[in-house]
C-alpha angles and dihedrals in degrees: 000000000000116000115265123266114274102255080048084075095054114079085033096052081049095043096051084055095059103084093028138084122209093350103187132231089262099047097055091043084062102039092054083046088065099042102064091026111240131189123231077254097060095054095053090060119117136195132260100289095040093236105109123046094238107223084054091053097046087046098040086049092045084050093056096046099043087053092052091049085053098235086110125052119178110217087186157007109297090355122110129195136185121240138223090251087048084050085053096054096043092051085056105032142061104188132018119213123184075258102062086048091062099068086076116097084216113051079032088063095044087053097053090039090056099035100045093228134095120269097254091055097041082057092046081051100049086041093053104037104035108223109211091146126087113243091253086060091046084050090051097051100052089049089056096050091050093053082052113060076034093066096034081058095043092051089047091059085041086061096048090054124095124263088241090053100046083049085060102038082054092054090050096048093057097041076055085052095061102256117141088009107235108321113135097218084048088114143024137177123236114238113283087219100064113035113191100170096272110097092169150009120200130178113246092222149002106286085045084241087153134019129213120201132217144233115185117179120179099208138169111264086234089061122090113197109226136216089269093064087051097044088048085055092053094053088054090053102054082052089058085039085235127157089191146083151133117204113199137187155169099229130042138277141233128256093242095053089061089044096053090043099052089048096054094106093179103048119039106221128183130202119204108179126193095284100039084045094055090040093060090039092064097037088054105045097256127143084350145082137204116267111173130359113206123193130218108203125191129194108284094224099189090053091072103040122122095268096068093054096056 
């Protein structure tokens, strides 16, 4: 099963508090384990951008709301314990949704503090948009939608661009990639004149012991390249005795391109189509610049341990 939605973590982690004192970190990562029944599987699952384990995060996040809305108090490092105010709730209430957190003056504070807005219009927002998410995966998302019209813009000035010059943008992404290390003769373009089926040729590393050659096709998005253009390639590719090629483009490919191309044994052949083109040109600096930076910061715990207040 997939993990629960983040505000699902939120009336168990109190519940389980209830009957115990100074329950740890481990001990409550176990016991909701065991309430929703994951798998060691499930608890190896990340977010988005695989940097956070995402049962820690969405645990992590319920534990900090919980402790602004003071149903949580923490009597010390890595120990939780319910409150007077957490016993309350639980004698009255059977579920707890983002929502019902929102009635305290103080979670409700730290929410329009955090969100910029006023409290009626930080609830309008939960309710509307129905928050099941942590903020790290909030943060994650949006930074995947953004990489994605990003993406979808930058294929479209790809497209206006000429033929000559998307031969050449293919030949700097993969020199950014690493291929051919930082010579400058590590990659040249065929003549446009005389297309043979061969746009580029690029060495596969830095003392040029292998070379990979290239196929770059500006088409329409519209457009799927079949197996008779790879296997064309191919062809092109036994003439140079060659074993292997990237063939790159702006549109999609068949299913039986693929196909055909993965079967090849004696030749490896790789396939980039437009998406998967705009989405290494913006991890690896191509056709596009930095804009904003934003840092995430976490609680530098060594920072605060005994030995730097001696």
């Amino acid at each position: 099963m997939a993990i629960p939605k983040f505000e699902d973590f939120l009336y168990p982690f109190l519940y389980r508090l209830k009957d115990m004192d100074n329950v740890s970190i481990k001990d409550m990562k176990k016991s909701i384990i065991g309430h929703f029944h994951l798998t060691e599987e499930d608890c190896k699952l990340r977010t988005k951008s695989g940097s956070t384990n995402q049962l820690d995060d969405r645990l992590g996040w319920s534990r900090q709301w919980l402790r602004r809305a003071l149903f949580i108090e923490i009597p010390q490092r890595g120990n939780y314990k319910i409150t007077k105010r957490g016993i309350e709730y639980l004698q009255n209430h059977t579920d707890l949704r983002q929502t019902d957190l929102m009635e305290y003056p103080e979670f409700a504070e730290y929410a329009t503090t955090s969100t910029g807005t006023s409290k009626k219009a930080t609830a309008k927002i939960i309710e509307e948009s129905k928050q099941t998410q942590t903020p790290t995966e909030q943060l994650e998302n949006a930074y995947q939608s953004i990489i994605k019209d990003l993406a979808a813009d930058l294929l479209q000035k790809v497209l206006e661009q000429s033929a000559q010059f998307f031969e050449h943008l293919v030949l700097d992404l993969l020199l950014k990639m690493g291929y051919g290390g930082s010579l400058s003769d590590a990659g040249l373009v065929t003549k446009y004149s005389h297309d043979d089926g061969i746009d580029g040729i690029i060495k596969e590393d830095k003392l040029g012991l292998d070379r990979i050659y290239i196929q770059a096709k500006r088409y329409s998005t519209a457009n799927t390249i079949g197996k008779p253009q790879i296997q064309q390639f191919v062809g092109a590719l036994d003439e140079q005795k060659a074993s292997k090629g990237v063939f790159i483009t702006t549109s999609s490919y068949s299913s039986e391109a693929r196909k055909y191309a993965e079967e090849k044994a004696s030749k490896k052949i790789v396939l980039i189509d437009g998406q998967e083109l705009a989405r290494y040109m913006i991890e690896y600096n191509v056709g596009v610049s930095l804009k904003r930076v934003y840092e995430v910061k976490r609680i530098d715990s060594d920072y605060f341990e005994d030995d730097n207040n001696e």
